[in-house]
LORO-979570 format. One record per atom (N, C-alpha, C, O): x, y, z negated. Coordinates in pm, whole numbers, padded with zeros to 5 digits, always signed. Example, Ala and Ser with C-alpha at 12.3 -4.5 7.8 and 13.67 -1.06 7.14 Angstrom:
BEGIN
+01319-00569-00780;+01230-00450-00780;+01320-00330-00780;+01424-00332-00846;+01285-00225-00708;+01367-00106-00714;+01290+00003-00787;+01341+00114-00804;
END
This chain:
BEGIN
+01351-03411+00660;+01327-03490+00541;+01416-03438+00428;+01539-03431+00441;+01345-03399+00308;+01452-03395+00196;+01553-03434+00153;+01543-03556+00149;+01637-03406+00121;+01771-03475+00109;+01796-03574+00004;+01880-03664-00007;+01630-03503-00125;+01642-03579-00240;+01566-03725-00227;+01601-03825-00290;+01482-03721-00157;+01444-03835-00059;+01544-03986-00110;+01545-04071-00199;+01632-03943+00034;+01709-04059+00022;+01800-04104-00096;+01808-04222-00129;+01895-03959-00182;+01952-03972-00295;+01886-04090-00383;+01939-04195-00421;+01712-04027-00409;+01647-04123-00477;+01614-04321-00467;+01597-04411-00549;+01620-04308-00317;+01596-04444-00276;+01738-04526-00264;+01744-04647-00247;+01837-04451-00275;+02014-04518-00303;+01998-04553-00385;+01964-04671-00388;+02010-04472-00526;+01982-04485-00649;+01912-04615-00655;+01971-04723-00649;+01739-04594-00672;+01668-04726-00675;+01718-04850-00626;+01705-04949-00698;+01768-04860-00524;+01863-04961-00427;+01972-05026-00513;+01996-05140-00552;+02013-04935-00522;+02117-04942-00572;+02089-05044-00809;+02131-05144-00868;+02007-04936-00836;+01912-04985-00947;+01897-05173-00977;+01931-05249-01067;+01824-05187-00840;+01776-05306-00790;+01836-05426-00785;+01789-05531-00829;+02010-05404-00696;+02081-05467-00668;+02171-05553-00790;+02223-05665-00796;+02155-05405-00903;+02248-05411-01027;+02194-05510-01134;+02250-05552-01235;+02048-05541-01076;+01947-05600-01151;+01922-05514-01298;+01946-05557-01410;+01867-05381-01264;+01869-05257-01379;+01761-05199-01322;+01768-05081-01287;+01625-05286-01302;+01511-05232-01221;+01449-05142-01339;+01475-05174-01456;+01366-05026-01311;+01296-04961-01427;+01205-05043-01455;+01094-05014-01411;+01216-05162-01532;+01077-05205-01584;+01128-05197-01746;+01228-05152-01800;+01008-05263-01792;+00969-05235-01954;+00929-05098-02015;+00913-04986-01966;+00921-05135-02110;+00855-04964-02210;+00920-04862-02187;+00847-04764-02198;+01085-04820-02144;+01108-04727-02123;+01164-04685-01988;+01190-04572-01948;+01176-04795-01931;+01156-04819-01745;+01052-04734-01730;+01063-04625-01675;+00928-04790-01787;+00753-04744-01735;+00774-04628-01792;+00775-04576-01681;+00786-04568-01840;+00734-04467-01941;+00835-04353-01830;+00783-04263-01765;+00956-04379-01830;+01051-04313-01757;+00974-04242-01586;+00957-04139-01521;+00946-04417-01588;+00891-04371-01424;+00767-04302-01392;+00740-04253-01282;+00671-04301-01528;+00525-04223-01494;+00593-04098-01506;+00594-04019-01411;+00661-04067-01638;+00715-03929-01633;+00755-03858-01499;+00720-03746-01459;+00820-03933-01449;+00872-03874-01305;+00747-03875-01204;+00745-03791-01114;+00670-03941-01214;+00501-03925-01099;+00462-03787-01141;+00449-03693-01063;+00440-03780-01313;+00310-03656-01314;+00437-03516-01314;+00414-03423-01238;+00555-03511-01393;+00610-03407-01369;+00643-03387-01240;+00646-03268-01208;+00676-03480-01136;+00729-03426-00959;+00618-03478-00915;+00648-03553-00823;+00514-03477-00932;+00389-03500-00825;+00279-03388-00890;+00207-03347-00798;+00256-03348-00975;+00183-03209-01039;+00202-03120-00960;+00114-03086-00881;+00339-03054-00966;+00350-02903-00880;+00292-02904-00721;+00243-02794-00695;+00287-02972-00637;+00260-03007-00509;+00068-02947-00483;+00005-02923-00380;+00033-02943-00612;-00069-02908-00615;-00116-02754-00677;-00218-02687-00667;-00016-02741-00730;-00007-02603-00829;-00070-02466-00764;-00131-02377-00823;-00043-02473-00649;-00078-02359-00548;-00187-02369-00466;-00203-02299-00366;-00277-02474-00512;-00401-02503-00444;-00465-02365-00400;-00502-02336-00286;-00472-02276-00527;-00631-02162-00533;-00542-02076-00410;-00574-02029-00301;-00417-02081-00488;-00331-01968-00401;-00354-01980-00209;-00399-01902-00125;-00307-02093-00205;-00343-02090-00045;-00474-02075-00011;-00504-02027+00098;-00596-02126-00127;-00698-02107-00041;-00746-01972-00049;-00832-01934+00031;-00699-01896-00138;-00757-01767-00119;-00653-01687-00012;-00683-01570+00013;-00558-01733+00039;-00516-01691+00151;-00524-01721+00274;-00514-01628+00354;-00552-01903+00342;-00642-01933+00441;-00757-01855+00420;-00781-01768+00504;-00821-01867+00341;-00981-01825+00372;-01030-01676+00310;-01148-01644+00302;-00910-01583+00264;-00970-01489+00262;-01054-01462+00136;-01142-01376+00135;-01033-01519+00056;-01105-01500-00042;-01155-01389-00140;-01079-01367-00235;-01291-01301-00134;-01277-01185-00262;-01228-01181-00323;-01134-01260-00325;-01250-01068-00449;-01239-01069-00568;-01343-01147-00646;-01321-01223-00740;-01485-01111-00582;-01543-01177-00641;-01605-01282-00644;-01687-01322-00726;-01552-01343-00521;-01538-01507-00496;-01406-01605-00534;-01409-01727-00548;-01308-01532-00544;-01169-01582-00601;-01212-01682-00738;-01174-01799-00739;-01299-01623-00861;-01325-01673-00969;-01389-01789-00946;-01374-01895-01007;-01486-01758-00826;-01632-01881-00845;-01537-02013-00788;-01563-02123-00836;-01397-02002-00658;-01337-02125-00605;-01247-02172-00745;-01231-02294-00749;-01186-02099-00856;-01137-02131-00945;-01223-02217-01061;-01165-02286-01144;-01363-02204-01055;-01470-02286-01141;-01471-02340-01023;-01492-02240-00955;-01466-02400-00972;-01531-02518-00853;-01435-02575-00851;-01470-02687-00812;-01306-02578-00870;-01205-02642-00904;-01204-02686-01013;-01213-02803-01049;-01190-02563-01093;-01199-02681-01266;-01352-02811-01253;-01335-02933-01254;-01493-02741-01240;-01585-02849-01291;-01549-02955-01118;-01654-02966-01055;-01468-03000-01071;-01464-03116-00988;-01364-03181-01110;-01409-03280-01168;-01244-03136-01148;-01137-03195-01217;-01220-03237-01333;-01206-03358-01350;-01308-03178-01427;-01364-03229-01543;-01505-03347-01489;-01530-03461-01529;-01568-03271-01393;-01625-03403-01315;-01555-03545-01337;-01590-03636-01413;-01441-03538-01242;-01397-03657-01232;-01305-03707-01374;-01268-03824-01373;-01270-03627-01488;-01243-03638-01620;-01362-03731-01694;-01348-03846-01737;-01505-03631-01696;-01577-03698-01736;-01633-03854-01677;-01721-03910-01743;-01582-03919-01554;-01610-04064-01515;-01501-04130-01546;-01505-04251-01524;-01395-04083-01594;-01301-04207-01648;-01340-04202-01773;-01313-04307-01832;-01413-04094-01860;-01465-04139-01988;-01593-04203-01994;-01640-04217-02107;-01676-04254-01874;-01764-04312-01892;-01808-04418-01784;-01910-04485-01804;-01741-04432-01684;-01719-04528-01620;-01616-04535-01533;-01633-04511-01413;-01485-04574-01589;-01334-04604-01589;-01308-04714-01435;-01204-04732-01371;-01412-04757-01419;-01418-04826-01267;-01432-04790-01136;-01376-04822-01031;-01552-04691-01178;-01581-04653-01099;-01481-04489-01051;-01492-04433-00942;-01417-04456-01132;-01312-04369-01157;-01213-04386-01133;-01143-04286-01123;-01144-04534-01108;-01045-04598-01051;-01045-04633-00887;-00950-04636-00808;-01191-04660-00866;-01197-04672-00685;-01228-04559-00626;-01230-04548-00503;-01262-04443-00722;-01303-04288-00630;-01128-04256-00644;-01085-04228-00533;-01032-04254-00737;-00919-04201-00743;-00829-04329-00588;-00747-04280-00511;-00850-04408-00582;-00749-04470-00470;-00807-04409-00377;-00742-04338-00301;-00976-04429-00361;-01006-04378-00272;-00916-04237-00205;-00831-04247-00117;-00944-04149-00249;-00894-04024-00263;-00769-04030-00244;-00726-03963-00150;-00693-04095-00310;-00546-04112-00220;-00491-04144-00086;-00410-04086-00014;-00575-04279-00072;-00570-04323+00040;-00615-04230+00164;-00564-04245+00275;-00706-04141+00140;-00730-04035+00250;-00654-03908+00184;-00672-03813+00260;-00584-03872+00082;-00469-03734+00095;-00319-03824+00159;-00212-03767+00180;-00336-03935+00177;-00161-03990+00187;-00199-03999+00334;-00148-03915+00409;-00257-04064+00370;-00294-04049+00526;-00292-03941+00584;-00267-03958+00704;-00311-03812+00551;-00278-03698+00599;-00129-03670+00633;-00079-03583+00703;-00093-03735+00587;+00082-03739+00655;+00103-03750+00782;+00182-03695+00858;-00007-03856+00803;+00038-03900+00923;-00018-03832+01031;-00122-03871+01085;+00052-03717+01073;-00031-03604+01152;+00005-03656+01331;-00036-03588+01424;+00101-03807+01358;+00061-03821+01464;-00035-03930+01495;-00044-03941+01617;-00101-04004+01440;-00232-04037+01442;-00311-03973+01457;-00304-03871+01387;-00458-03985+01573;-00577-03907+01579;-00661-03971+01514;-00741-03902+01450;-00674-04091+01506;-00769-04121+01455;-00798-04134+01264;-00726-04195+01185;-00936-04048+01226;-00913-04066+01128;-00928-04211+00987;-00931-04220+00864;-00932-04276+01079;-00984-04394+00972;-00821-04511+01006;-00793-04617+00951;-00758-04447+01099;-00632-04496+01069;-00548-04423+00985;-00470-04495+00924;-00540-04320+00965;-00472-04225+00892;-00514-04303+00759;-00433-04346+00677;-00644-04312+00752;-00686-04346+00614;-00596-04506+00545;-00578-04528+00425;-00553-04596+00656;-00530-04730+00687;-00357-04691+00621;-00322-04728+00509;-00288-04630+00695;-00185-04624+00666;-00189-04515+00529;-00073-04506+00490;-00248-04462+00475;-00224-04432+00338;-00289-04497+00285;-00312-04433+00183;-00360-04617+00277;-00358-04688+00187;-00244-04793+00190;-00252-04890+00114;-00153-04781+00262;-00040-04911+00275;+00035-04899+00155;+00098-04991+00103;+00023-04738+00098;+00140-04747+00009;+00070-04780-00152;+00137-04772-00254;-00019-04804-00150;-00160-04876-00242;-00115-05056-00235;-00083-05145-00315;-00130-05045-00138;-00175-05213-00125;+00057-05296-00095;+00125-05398-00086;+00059-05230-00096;+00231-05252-00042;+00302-05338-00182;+00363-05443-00200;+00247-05210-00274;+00257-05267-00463;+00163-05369-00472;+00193-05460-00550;+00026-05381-00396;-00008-05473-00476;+00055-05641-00376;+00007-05753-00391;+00118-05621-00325;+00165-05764-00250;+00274-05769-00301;+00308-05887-00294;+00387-05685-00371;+00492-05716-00422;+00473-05760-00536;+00512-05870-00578;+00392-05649-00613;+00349-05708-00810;+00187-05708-00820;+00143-05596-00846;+00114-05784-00808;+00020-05803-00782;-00051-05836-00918;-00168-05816-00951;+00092-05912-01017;+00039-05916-01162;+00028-05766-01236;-00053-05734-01323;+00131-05682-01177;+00194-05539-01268;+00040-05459-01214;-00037-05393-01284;+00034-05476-01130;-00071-05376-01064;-00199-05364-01137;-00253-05264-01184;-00249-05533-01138;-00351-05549-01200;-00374-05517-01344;-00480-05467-01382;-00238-05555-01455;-00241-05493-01561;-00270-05357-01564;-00361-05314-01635;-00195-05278-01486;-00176-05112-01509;-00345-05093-01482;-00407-05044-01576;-00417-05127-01366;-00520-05103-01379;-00662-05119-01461;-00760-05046-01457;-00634-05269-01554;-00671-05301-01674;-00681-05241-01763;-00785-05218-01825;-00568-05203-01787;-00531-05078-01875;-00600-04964-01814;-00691-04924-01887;-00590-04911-01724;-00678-04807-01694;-00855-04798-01725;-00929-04708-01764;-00877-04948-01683;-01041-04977-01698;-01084-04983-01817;-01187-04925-01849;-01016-05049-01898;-01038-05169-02030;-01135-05266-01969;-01210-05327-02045;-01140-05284-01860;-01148-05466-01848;-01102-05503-01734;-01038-05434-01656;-01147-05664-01717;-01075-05690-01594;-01135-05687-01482;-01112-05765-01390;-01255-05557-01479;-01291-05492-01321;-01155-05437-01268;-01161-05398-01152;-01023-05424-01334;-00893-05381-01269;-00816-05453-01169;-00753-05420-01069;-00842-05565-01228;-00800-05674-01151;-00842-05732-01019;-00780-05767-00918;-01009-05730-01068;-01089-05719-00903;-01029-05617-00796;-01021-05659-00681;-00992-05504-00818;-00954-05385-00752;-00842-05408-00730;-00805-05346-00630;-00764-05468-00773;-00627-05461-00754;-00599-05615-00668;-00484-05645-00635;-00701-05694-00643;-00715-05812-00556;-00741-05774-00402;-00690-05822-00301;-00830-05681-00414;-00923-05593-00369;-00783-05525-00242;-00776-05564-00126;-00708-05445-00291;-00588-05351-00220;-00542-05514-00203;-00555-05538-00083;-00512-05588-00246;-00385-05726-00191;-00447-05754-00035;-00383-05753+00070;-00619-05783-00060;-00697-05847+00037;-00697-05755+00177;-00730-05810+00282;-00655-05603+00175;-00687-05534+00259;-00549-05483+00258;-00538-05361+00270;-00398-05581+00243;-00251-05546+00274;-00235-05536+00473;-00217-05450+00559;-00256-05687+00464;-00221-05717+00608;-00291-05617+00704;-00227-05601+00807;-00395-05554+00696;-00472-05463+00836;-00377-05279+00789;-00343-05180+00853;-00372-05314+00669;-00311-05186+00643;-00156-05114+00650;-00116-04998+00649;-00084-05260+00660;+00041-05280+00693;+00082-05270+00853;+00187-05225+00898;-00030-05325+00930;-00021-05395+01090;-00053-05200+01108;+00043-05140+01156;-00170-05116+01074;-00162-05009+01102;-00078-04946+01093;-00033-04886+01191;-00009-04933+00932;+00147-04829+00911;+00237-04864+01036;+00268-04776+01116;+00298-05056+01058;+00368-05059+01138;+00327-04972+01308;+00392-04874+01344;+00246-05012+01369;+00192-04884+01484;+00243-04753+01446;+00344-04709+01501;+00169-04677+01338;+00211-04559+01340;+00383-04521+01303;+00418-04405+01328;+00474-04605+01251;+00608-04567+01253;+00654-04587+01389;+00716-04499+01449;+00624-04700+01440;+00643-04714+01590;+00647-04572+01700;+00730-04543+01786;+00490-04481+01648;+00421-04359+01743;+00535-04258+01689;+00603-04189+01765;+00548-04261+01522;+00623-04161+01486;+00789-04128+01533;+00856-04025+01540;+00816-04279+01561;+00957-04344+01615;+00954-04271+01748;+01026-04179+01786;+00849-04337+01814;+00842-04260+01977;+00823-04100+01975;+00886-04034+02058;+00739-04034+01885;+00747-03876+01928;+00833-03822+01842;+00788-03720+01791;+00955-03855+01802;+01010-03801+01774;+01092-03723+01613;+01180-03646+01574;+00964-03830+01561;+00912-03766+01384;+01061-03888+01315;+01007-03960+01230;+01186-03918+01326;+01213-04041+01343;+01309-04050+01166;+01353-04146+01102;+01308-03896+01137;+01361-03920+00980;+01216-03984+00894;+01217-04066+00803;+01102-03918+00954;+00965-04014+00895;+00978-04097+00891;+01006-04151+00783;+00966-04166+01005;+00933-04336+01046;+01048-04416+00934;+01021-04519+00873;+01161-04352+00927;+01252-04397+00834;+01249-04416+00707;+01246-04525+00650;+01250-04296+00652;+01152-04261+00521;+01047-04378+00435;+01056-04443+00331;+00920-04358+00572;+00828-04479+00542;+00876-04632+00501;+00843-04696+00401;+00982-04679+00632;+01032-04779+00571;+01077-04815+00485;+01056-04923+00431;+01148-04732+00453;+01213-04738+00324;+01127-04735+00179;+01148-04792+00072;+01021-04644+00226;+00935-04628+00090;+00870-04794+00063;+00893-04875-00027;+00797-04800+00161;+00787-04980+00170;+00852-05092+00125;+00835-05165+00027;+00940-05090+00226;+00998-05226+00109;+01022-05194-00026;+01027-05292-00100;+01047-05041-00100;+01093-05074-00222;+00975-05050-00311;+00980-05053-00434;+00882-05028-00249;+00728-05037-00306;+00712-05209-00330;+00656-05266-00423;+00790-05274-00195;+00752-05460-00221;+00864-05466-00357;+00816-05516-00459;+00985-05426-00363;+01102-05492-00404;+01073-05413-00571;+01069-05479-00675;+01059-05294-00566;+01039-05211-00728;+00916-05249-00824;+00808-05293-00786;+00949-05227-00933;+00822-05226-00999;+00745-05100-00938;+00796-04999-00891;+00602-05133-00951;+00536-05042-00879;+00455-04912-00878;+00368-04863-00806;+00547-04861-01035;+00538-04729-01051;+00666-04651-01028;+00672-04534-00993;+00799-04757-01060;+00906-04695-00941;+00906-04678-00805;+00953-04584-00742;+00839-04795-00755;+00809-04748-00604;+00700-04667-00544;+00684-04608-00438;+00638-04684-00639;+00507-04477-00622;+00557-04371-00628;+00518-04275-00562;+00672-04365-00723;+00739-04267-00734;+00847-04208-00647;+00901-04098-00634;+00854-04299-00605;+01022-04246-00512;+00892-04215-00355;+00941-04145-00266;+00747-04264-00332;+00741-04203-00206;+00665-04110-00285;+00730-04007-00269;+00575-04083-00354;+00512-03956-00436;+00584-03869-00434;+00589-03796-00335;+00659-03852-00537;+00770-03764-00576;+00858-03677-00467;+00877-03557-00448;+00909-03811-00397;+01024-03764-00323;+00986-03729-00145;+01039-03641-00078;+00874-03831-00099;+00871-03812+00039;+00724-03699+00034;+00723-03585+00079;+00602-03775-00035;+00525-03680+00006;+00477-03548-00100;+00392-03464-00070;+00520-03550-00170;+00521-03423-00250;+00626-03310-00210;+00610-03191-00234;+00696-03344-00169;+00800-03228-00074;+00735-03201+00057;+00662-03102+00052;+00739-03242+00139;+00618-03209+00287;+00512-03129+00236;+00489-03035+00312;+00406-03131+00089;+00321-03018+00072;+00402-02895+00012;+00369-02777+00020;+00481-02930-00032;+00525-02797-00116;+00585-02755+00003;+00585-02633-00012;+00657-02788+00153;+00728-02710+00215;+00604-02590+00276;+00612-02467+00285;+00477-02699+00314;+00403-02639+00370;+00354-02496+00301;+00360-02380+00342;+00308-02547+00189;+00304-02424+00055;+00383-02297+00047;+00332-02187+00026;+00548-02325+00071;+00619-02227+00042;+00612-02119+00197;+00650-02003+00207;+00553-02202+00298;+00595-02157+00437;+00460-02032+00416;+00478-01910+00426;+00333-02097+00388;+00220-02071+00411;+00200-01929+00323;+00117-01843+00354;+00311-01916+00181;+00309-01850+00104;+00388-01755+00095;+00410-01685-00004;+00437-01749+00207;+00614-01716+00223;+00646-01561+00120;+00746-01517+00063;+00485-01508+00139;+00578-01351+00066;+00531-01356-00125;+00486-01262-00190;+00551-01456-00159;+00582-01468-00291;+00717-01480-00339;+00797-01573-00331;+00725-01381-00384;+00913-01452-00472;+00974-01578-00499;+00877-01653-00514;+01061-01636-00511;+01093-01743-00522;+01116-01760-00675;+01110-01873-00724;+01134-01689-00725;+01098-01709-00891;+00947-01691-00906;+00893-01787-00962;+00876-01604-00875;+00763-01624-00931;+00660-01760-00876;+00584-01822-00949;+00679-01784-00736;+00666-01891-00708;+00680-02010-00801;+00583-02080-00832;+00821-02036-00853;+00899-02135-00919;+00794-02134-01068;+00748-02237-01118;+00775-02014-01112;+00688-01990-01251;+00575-02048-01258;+00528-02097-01360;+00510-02046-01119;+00380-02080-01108;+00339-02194-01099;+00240-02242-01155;+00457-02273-00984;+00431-02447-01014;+00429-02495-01111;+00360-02593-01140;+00532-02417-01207;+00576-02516-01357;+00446-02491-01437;+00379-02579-01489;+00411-02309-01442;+00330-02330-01528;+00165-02383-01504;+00091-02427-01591;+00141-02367-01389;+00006-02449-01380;+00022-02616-01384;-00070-02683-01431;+00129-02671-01339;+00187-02800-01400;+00132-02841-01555;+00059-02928-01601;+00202-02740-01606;+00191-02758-01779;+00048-02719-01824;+00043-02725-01947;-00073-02679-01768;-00140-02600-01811;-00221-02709-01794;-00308-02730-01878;-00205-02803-01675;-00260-02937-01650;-00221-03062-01791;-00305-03120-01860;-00098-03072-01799;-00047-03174-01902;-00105-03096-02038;-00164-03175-02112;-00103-03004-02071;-00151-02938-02216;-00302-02977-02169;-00340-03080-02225;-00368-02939-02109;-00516-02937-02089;-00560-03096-02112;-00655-03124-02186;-00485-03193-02045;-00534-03389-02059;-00471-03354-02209;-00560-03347-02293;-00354-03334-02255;-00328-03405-02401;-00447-03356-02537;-00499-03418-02630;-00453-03230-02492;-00550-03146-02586;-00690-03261-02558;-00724-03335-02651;-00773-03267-02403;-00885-03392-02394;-00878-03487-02456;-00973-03533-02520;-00762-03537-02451;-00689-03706-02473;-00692-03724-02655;-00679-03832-02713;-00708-03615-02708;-00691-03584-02837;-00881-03611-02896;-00931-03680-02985;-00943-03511-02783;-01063-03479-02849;-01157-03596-02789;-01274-03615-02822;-01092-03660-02708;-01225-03767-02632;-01099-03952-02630;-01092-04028-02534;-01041-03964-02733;-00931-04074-02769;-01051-04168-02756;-01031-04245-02662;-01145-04185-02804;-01225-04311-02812;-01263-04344-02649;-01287-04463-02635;-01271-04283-02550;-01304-04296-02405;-01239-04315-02384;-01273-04432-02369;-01072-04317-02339;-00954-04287-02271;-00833-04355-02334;-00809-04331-02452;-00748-04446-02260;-00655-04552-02251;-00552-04445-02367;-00553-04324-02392;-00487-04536-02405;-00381-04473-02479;-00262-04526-02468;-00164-04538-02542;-00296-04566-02326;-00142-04587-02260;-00088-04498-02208;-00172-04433-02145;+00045-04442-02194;+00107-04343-02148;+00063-04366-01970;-00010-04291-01904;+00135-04493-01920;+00111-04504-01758;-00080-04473-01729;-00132-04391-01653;-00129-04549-01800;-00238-04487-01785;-00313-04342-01772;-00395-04313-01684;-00273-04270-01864;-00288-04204-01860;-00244-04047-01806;-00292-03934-01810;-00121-04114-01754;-00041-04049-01614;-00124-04046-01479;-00153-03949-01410;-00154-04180-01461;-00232-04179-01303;-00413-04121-01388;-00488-04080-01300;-00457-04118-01484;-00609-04049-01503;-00584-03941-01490;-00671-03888-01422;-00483-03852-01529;-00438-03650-01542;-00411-03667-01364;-00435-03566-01298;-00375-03763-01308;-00363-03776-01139;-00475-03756-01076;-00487-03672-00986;-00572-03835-01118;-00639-03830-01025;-00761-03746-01079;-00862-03753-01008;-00768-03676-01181;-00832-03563-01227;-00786-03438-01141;-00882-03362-01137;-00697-03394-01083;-00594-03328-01009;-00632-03369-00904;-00660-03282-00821;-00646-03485-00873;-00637-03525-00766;-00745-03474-00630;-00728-03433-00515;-00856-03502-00713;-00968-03489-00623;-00967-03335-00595;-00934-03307-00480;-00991-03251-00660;-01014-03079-00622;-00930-03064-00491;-00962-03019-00382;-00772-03133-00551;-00662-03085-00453;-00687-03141-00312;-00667-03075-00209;-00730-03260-00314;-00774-03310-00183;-00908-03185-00145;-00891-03100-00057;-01013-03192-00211;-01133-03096-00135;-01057-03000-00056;-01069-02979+00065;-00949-02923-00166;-00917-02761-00104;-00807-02781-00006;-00790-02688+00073;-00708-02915+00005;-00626-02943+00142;-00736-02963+00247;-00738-02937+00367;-00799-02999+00193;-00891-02997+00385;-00922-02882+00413;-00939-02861+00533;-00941-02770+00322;-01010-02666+00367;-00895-02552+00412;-00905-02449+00478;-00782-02617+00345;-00690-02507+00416;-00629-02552+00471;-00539-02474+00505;-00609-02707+00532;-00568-02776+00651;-00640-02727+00804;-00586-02707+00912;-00759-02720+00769;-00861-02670+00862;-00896-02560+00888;-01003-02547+00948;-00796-02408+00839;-00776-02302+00821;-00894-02205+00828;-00920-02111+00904;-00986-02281+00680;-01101-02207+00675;-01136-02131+00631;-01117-02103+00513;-01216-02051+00733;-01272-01887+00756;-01345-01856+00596;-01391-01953+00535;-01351-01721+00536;-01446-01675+00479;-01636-01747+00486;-01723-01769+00402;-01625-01762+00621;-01814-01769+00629;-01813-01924+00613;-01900-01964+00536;-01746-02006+00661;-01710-02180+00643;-01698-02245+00434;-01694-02351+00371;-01698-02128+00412;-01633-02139+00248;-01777-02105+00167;-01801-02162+00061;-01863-02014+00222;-01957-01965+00161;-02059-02008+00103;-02120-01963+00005;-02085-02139+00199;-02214-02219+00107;-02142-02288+00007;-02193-02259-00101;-02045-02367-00008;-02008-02394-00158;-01992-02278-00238;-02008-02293-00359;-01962-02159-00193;-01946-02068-00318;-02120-02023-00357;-02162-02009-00472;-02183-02010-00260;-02323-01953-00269;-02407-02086-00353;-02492-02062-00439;-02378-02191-00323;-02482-02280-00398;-02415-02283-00631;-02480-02293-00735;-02229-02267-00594;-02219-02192-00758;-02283-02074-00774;-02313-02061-00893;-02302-02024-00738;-02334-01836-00708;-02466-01906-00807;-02465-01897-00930;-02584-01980-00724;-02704-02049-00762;-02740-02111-00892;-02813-02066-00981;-02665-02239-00886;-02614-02256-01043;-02546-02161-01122;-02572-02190-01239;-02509-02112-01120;-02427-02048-01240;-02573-01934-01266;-02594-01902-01383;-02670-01877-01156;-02755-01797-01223;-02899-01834-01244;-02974-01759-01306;
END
C-alpha cells in the first residue's frame, strides 16, 4: 500500500477532529482539484498499454486512439443532452472499474457490489451533499432520485464490502482490507468529495499506475512522468476549451464539472482496462478496430 495512502487519511483524521473539515467553496473546490489532478494520470497510459498487451500496428495504433477519443466525446455529448442519463452510465462505470480492485472476489457482480460501496458509503453519511452535487450535475432534481437511489442500495453493498475485507483479511491482502476501512468510515465521517478523494486519489489510483509502470517497465521514468502530466493536461485543456464552446449544456460548477471531465475519461479507460486486464491478443481486438476500419470508409 502507498505510503501516501495513509499520510492522507491522518491528515483528513486529523482535519476532522480539529473540526477544519474541507467543506465550503474553497474546501470543495480544493478537494475536486485533488480528484481530477491525482485521479487523471492513472489513466494517461491507457493507448500505451494497450498497444502493448495487444500488439498493436502501426496502422491500427491510430484507429484504437479514435475509438478512444469518439467513446470520451460520446459520453461528452450525453451530459450535454441528457445529464441523467450521463450521471447513471458514469456511477455505473465506476462501480464496475472500483470493483476491479477487488481481485479476491470471483464473482463478478460482487466485485461490482463492493465498488459501489464507496458510491453509496457518501451517500449514507451526506445524503443532502450528495444529492446537491448531483443536482448540480443534472440541473434537476432527477439527482436526487439517484442519489436516494445509491442510499437505498447502502446496506447490500456494505454487507458485501464487509465479506470481502474479511476474504482479503484471510488471504493475506491485509494492508487492503485496512485501507478499505479506513476509506469508509471517512467517506461516512468527510464531506464527500474529501472522502472520494483520499480513496480515488490515494488508494485506487496508485494500484493502476503501479500496474502501469510494471507493465511499462522499459519507458524512462521521466518520459513516463511527461506523459501522465501531459495527457492529464491535454484532457483538462480539451473539457475547458468544450466547457467554453458548449457553456449553455454544461454545469458551471467547478465540482461538477470535475466529476463530467471524470467520467468522460472514464468510460474509454474502463473499455481498454478490460482489454488489457484480459491480456488481449491482436485477433480479440480486431472486430472493434475492423467495424472503425467500416465506418470511417
Amino acid at each position: 500500500m502507498h505510503w501516501s495512502f495513509w499520510v492522507a487519511a491522518i491528515s483528513l483524521t486529523v482535519a476532522l477532529l480539529l473540526r477544519l473539515p474541507p467543506t465550503g467553496g474553497l474546501g470543495l473546490s480544493l478537494s475536486t482539484l485533488i480528484v481530477v489532478a491525482g485521479g487523471l494520470p492513472h489513466g494517461a497510459y491507457d493507448i500505451a498499454l494497450l498497444a502493448r498487451t495487444a500488439q498493436l500496428r502501426d496502422h491500427t495504433l491510430p484507429l484504437a486512439v479514435s475509438a478512444y477519443v469518439l467513446v470520451a466525446v460520446a459520453m461528452t455529448a450525453l451530459w450535454m443532452t441528457i445529464p441523467l442519463a450521463a450521471l447513471i452510465l458514469f456511477l455505473l462505470v465506476a462501480t464496475i472499474h472500483f470493483g476491479e480492485d477487488w481481485t479476491m472476489l470471483d464473482e463478478p457482480l460482487l466485485k461490482v457490489a463492493a465498488g459501489a460501496a464507496i458510491l453509496t458509503a457518501a451517500a449514507i453519511g451526506h445524503p443532502d451533499a450528495v444529492s446537491a452535487i448531483f443536482i448540480e450535475m443534472v440541473g434537476s432534481y432527477g439527482g436526487a432520485t439517484v442519489a436516494h437511489t445509491l442510499l437505498a442500495a447502502a446496506p447490500l453493498t456494505l454487507l458485501v464490502t464487509a465479506v470481502g475485507i474479511m476474504i482479503a483479511w484471510r488471504e493475506g491482502q491485509r494492508c487492503w482490507a485496512a485501507a478499505i476501512v479506513v476509506s469508509l468510515v471517512l467517506l461516512l465521517a468527510a464531506p464527500p468529495v474529501a472522502g472520494f478523494a483520499l480513496f480515488f486519489v490515494f488508494l485506487h489510483s496508485p494500484r493502476h499506475l503501479a500496474v502501469s509502470r510494471e507493465t511499462l517497465a522499459g519507458i524512462p521514468r521521466l518520459r513516463w512522468t511527461l506523459t501522465g502530466t501531459a495527457m492529464s493536461l491535454l484532457a483538462v485543456v480539451g473539457w475547458a476549451a468544450l466547457g467554453r464552446i458548449g457553456s449553455a449544456y454544461l454545469t458551471t460548477n467547478l465540482t461538477g464539472q470535475g466529476f463530467e471531465l471524470l467520467a468522460a475519461v472514464a468510460t474509454p479507460h474502463l473499455l481498454l482496462t478490460d482489454l488489457i486486464r484480459r491480456g488481449t491478443a491482436a485477433r480479440e481486438f480486431r472486430l472493434p478496430i475492423t467495424t472503425l476500419g467500416v465506418l470511417a470508409g
